[in-house]
C-alpha positions as CSV (number, residue, x, y, z in Angstrom):
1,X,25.1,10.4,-9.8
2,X,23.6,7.2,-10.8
3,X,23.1,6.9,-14.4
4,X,19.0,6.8,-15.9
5,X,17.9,3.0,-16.4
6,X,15.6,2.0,-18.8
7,X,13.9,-1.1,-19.7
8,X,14.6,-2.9,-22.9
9,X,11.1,-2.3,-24.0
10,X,8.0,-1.0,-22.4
11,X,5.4,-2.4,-20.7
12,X,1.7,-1.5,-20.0
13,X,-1.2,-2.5,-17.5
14,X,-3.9,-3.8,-19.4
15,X,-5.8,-5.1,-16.5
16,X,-6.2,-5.6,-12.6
17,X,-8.1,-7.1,-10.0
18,X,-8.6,-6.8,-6.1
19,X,-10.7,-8.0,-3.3
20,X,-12.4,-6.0,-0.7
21,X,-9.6,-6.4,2.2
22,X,-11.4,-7.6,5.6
23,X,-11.4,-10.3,7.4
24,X,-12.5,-13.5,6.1
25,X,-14.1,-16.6,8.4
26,X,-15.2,-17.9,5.1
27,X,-12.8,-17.7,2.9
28,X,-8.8,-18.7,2.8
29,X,-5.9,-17.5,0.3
30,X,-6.8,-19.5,-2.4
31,X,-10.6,-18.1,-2.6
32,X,-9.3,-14.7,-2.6
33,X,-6.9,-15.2,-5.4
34,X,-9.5,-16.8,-7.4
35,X,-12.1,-13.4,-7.1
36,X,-9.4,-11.1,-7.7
37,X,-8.1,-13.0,-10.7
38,X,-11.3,-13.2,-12.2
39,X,-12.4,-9.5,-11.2
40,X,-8.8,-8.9,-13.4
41,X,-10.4,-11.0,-16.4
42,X,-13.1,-8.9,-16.9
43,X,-11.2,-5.5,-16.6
44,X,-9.4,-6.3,-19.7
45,X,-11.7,-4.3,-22.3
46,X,-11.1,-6.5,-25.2
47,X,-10.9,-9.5,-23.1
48,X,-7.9,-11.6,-22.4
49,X,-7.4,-15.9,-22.6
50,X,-5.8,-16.9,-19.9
51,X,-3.7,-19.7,-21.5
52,X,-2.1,-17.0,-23.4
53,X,-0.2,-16.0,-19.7
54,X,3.6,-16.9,-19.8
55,X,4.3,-16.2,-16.2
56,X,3.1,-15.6,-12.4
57,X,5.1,-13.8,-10.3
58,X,3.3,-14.3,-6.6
59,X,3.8,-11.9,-3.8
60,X,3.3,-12.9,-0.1
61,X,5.1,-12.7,3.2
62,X,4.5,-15.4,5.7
63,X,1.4,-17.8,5.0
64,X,3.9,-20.1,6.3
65,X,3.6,-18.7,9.6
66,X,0.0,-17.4,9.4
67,X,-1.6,-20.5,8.0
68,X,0.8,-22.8,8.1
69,X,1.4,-23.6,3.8
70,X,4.1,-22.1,2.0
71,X,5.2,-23.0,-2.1
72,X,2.0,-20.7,-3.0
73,X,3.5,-19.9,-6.4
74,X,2.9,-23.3,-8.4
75,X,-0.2,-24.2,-6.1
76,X,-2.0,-20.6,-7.1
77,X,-1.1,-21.3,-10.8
78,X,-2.5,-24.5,-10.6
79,X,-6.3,-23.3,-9.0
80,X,-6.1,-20.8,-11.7
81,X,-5.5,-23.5,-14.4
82,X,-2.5,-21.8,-15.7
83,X,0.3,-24.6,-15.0
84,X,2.6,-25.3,-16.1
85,X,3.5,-21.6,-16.8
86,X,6.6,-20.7,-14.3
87,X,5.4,-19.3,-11.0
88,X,7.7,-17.9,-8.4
89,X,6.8,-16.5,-5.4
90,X,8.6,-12.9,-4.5
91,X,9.4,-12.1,-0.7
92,X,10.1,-8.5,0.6
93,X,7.5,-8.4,3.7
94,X,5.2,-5.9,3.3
95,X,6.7,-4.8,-0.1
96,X,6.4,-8.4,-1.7
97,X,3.8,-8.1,-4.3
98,X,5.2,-4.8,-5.1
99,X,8.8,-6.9,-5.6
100,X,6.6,-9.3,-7.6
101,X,5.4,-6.5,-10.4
102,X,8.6,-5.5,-10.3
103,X,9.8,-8.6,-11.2
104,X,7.1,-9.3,-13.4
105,X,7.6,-6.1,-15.5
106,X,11.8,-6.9,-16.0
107,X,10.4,-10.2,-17.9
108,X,8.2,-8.4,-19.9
109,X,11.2,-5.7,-20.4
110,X,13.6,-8.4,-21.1
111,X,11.5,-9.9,-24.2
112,X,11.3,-13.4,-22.6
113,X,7.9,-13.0,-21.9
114,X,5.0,-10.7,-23.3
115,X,2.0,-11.1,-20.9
116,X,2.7,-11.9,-17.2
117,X,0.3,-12.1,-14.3
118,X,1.7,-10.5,-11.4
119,X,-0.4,-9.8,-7.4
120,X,-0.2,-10.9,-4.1
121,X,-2.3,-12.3,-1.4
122,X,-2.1,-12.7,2.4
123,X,-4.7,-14.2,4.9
124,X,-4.0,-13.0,8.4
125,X,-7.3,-12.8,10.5
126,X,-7.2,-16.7,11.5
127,X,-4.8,-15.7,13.8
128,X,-5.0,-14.1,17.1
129,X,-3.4,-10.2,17.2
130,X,-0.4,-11.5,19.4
131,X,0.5,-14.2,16.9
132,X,-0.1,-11.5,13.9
133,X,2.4,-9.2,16.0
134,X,4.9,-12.2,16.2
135,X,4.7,-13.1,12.3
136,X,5.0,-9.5,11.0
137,X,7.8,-9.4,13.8
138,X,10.0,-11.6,11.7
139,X,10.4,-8.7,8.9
140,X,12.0,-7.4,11.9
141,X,16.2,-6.8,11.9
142,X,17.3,-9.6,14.5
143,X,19.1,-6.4,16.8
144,X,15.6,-4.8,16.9
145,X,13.9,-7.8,17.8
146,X,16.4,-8.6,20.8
147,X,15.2,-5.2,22.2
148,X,11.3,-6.3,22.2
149,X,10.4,-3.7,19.6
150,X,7.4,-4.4,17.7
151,X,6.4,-3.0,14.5
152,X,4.0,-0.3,16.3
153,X,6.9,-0.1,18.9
154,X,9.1,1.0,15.8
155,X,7.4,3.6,14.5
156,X,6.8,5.2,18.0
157,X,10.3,5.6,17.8
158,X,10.4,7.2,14.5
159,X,7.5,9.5,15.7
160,X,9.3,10.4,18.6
161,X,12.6,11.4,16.8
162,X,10.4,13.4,14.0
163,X,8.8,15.3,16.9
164,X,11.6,16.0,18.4
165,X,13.9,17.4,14.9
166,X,11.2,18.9,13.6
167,X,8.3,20.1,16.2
168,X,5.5,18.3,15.1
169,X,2.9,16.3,17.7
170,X,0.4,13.7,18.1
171,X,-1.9,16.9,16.8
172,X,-0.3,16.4,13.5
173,X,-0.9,12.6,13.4
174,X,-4.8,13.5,13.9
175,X,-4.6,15.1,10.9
176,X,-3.6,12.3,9.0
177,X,-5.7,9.8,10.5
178,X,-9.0,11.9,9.9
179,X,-8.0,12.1,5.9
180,X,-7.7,8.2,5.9
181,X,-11.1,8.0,7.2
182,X,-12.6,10.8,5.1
183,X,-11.6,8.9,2.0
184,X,-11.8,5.2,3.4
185,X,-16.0,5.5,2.8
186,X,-15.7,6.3,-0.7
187,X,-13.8,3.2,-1.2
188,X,-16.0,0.1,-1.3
189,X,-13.0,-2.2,-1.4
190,X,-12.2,-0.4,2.1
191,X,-12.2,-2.6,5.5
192,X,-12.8,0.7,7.0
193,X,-15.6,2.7,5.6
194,X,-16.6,4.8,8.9
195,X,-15.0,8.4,8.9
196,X,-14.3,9.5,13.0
197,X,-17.3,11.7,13.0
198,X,-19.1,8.2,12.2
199,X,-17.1,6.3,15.2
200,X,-17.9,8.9,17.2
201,X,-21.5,9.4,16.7
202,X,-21.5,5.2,17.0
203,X,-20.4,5.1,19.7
204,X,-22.7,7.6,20.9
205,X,-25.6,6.1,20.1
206,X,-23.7,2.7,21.5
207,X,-23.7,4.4,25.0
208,X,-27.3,5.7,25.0
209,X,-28.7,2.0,24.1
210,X,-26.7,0.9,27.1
211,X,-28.2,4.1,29.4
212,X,-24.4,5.0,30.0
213,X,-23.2,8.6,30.1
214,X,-23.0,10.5,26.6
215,X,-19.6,11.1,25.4
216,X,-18.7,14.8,25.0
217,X,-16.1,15.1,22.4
218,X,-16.6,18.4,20.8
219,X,-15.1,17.3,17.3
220,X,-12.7,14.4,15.9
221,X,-9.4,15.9,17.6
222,X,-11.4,15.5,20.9
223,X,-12.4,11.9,20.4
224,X,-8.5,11.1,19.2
225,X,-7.3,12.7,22.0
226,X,-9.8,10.4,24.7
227,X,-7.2,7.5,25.6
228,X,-10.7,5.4,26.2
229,X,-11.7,5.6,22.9
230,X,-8.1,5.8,21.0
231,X,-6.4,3.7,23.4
232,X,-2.0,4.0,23.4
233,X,-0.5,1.2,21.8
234,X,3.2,2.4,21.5
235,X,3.5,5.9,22.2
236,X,2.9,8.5,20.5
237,X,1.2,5.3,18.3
238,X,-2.3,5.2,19.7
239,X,-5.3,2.9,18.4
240,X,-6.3,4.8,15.4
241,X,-3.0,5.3,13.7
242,X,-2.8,2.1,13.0
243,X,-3.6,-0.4,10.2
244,X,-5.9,-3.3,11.0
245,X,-5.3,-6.8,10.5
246,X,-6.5,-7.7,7.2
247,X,-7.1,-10.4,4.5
248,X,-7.0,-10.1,0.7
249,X,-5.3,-10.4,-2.6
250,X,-4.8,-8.0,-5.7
251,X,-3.6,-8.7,-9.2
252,X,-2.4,-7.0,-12.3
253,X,-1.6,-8.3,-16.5
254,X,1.3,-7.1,-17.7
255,X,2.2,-6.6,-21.3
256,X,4.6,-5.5,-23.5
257,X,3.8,-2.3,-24.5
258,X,3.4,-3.2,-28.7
259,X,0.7,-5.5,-28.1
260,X,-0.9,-3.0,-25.2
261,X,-3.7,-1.8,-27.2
262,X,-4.7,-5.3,-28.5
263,X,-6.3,-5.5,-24.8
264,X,-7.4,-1.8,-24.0
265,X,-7.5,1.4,-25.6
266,X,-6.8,2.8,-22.4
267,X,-3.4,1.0,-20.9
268,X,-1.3,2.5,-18.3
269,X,2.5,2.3,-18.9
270,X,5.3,1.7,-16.6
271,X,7.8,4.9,-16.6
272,X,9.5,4.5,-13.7
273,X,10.0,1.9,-11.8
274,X,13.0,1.9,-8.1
275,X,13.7,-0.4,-5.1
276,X,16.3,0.4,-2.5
277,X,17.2,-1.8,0.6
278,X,18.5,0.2,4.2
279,X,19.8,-0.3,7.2
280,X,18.6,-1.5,10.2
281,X,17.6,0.9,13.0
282,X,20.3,0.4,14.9
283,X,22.6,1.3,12.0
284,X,20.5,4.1,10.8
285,X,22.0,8.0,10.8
286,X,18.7,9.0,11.2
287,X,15.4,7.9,12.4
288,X,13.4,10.5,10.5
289,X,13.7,9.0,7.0
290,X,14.2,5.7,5.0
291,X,17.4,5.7,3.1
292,X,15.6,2.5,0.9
293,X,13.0,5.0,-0.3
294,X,15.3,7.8,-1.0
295,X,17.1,5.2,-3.5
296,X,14.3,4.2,-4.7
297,X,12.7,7.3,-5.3
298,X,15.6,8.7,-6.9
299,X,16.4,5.4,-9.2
300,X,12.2,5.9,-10.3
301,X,12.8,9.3,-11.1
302,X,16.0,9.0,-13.0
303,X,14.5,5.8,-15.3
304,X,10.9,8.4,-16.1
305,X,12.7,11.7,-16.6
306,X,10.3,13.1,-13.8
307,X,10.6,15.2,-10.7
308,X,8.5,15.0,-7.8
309,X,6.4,17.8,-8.4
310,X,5.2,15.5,-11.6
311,X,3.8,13.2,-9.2
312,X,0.3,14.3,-9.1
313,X,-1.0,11.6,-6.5
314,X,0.7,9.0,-4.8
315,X,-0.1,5.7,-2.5
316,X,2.3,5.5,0.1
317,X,3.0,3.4,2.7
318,X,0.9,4.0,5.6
319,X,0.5,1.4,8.1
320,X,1.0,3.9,10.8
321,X,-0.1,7.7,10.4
322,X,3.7,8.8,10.8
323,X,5.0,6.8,8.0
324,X,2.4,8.6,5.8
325,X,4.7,11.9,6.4
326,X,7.7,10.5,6.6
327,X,7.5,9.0,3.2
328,X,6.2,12.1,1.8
329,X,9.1,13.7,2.5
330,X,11.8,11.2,1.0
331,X,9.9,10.7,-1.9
332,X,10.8,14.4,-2.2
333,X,7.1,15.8,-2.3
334,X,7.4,18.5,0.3
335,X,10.9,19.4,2.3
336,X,11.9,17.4,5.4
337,X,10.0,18.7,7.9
338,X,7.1,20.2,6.0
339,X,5.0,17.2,5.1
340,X,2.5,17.6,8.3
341,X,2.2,21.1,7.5
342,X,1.3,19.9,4.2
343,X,-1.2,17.6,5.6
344,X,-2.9,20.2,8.1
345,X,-3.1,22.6,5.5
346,X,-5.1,20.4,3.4
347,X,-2.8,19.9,0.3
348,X,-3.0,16.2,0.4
349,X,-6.8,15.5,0.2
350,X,-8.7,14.5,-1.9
351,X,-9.2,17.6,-3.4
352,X,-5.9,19.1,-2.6
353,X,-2.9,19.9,-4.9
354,X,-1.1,16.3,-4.5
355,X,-3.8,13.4,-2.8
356,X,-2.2,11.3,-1.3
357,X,-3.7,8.0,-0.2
358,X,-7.0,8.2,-2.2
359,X,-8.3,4.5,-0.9
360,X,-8.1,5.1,2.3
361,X,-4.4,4.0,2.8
362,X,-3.5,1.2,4.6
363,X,-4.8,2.7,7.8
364,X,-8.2,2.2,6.5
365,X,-8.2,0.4,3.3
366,X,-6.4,-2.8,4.8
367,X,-3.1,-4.2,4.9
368,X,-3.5,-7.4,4.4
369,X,1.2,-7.8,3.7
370,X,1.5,-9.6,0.7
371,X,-1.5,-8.1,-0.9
372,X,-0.9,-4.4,-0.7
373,X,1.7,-3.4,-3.4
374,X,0.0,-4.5,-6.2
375,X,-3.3,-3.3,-4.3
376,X,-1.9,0.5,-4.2
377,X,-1.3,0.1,-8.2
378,X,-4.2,-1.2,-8.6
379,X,-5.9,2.4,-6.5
380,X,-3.2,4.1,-9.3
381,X,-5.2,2.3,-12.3
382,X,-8.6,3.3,-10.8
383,X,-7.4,7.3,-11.1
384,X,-6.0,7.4,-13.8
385,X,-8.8,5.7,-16.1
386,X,-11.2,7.5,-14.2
387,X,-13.0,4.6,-12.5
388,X,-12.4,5.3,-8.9
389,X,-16.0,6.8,-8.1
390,X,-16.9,9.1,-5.5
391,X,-12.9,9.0,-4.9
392,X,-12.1,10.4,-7.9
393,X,-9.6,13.4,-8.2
394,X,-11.3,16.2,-9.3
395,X,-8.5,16.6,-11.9
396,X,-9.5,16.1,-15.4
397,X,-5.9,16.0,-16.8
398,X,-5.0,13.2,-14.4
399,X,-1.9,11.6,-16.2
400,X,0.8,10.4,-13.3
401,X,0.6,8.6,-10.2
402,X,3.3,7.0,-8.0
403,X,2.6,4.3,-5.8
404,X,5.6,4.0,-2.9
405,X,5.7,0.4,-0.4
406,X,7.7,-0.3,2.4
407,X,9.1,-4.1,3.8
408,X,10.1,-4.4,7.3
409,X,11.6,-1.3,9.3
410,X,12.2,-0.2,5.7
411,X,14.7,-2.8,4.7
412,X,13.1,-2.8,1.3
413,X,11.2,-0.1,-0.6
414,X,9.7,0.3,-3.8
415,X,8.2,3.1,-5.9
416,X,6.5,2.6,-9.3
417,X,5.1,5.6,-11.1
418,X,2.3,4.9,-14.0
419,X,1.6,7.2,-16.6
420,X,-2.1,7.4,-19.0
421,X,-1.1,8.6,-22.5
């Protein structure tokens, strides 16, 4: 039994910022940490001067692959006009911003610092999708990339080995994928705002313009199941359980938690906060869960005091629809084996007894690396203040919310759970 960890003192969320994640001919990493920092400026209700910032903590995974510049720590401070403040730039793949609020909220904790910026940022689009596949590739475990796997090629696998222990299908994917899309709309930050009833009724009216023969899907598990409209990428993986290719950034403030209130009467508080690091697949006992989120999980838990059935919504890492489940499961929210159930029987929409995925996940809301831990906190902060719209849980004694991120082939995992007082 590990022992319960605490910080040294708490810290709070007093503000955050994101960018709609897209893809971006206009614009390049720099631009997109400059709108989201500024969009975190004016979230701070009683305002906030930036000189007053005593550290950045940078996440991002391979700019120096994707666009060729690396170093972005001191060079984002600098655009921002925060130098010469300390910036270091965190690295855990698709985890790294996540890595970077962690980071960010241990110098708050330590009483070194009392108001740190922390986010992330990645710009991917300006490459083509085979050089994209080749620089996410490189979170890969050298042993997995001898074999040719890929990243969608790895989570076939894992599909394929959940079908097979536990009975599920590419049925039970479907269901994910058309929850994504369902909530993706509601999101205007979304890259994705068309639910597969909209894609299929596009694409309808595509093939009448064009005088070609109308489409008869009879609902969304028809059109999923069409190979011509959902094409196979990496079996069971098809087209539309994947995430896109994305650009964007996302930022948060962090404070200690005695001077929360002189920037919001409204902060969210860190309460638990867990990273764990696994094996390789070729080392792995089992290719139905992630030993790094199980650690982490149980680290986040042990540090709050909570269980999983206190988790009353969560973000988790979704970049392909089976990793939706499969992270359900070791975050301990329903019982290996259970979460799809879970998912076709509703409980994990919008309305349902645990949402999960609210934005639209990374399936549909973007996953633009670097960007997306500090993006799914910043989904968290939304909720829980009551600001996230026509998205907005229907529970008025919304308090908790986890938010759960993946690096690699789950080499590195993190969950952070948020509380509203």
């Amino acid at each position: 039994m590990k022992r319960r960890r605490k910080l040294g003192r708490g810290v709070a969320v007093v503000g955050v910022g994101m960018t709609p994640f897209n893809v971006y001919k206009d614009k390049d990493s720099k631009d997109l940490f400059v709108e989201a920092f500024k969009e975190m400026l004016v979230s701070v209700d009683k305002g906030v001067d930036p000189k007053d910032i005593d550290a950045l903590y940078l996440g991002n995974f391979t700019s120096d692959f994707f666009v060729h510049q690396g170093h972005w720590g001191p060079i984002i401070s600098d655009i921002l006009g925060l130098s010469p403040i300390p910036a270091t730039r965190t690295e855990g793949a698709c985890a790294s911003s996540a890595l970077a609020f962690r980071e960010g909220v241990f110098a708050v904790a330590s009483g070194f610092y009392d108001i740190v910026l922390v986010g992330g940022v990645e710009e991917m689009s300006k490459r083509t999708t085979e050089e994209v596949a080749e620089g996410l590739g490189l979170a890969l475990a050298p042993y997995e990339m001898q074999v040719g796997f890929t990243f969608p090629a790895v989570f076939g696998a894992l599909a394929t080995a959940y079908f097979a222990k536990y009975g599920a299908s590419r049925e039970h994917l479907m269901n994910v994928t058309i929850k994504s899309h369902n909530n993706a709309p509601l999101n205007p930050r979304a890259q994705f705002k068309l639910t597969i009833a909209d894609l299929m009724n596009q694409k309808r009216e595509n093939a009448k313009k064009k005088g070609e023969p109308l489409p008869t899907w009879k609902d969304e598990k028809d059109f999923l199941r069409d190979p011509k409209a959902n094409p196979p990428v990496a079996w069971p993986m098809n087209l539309y359980d994947c995430c896109p290719i994305s650009d964007g950034a996302s930022c948060a403030l962090l404070v200690a938690e005695d001077i929360a209130r002189d920037f919001t009467d409204d902060p969210l508080y860190v309460v638990g906060l867990g990273q764990g690091s696994g094996k390789g697949l070729h080392a792995a006992k089992d290719l139905t869960c992630f030993e790094a989120t199980r650690n982490a999980a149980q680290e986040a838990y042990g540090m709050s005091g909570l269980k999983p059935e206190d988790i009353q919504f969560a973000e988790v890492h979704d970049c392909f629809s089976i990793a939706e489940i499969i992270h359900m499961e070791d975050l301990g929210f329903f019982k290996p084996g259970e979460a799809y159930k879970a998912v076709e029987n509703g409980l994990t929409r919008l309305d349902g007894p645990i949402p999960i995925n609210t934005s639209g996940g990374l399936k549909c809301k973007g996953h633009p690396v670097g960007a997306t831990g500090v993006a799914q906190l910043e989904e968290l902060w939304e909720q829980l203040r009551g600001k996230a719209g026509k998205r907005q849980i229907p529970n008025k004694n919304l308090r908790i919310g986890g938010a759960h991120n993946l690096g690699g082939t789950g080499g590195t995992c993190t969950f952070t759970i948020l509380e509203r007082r």
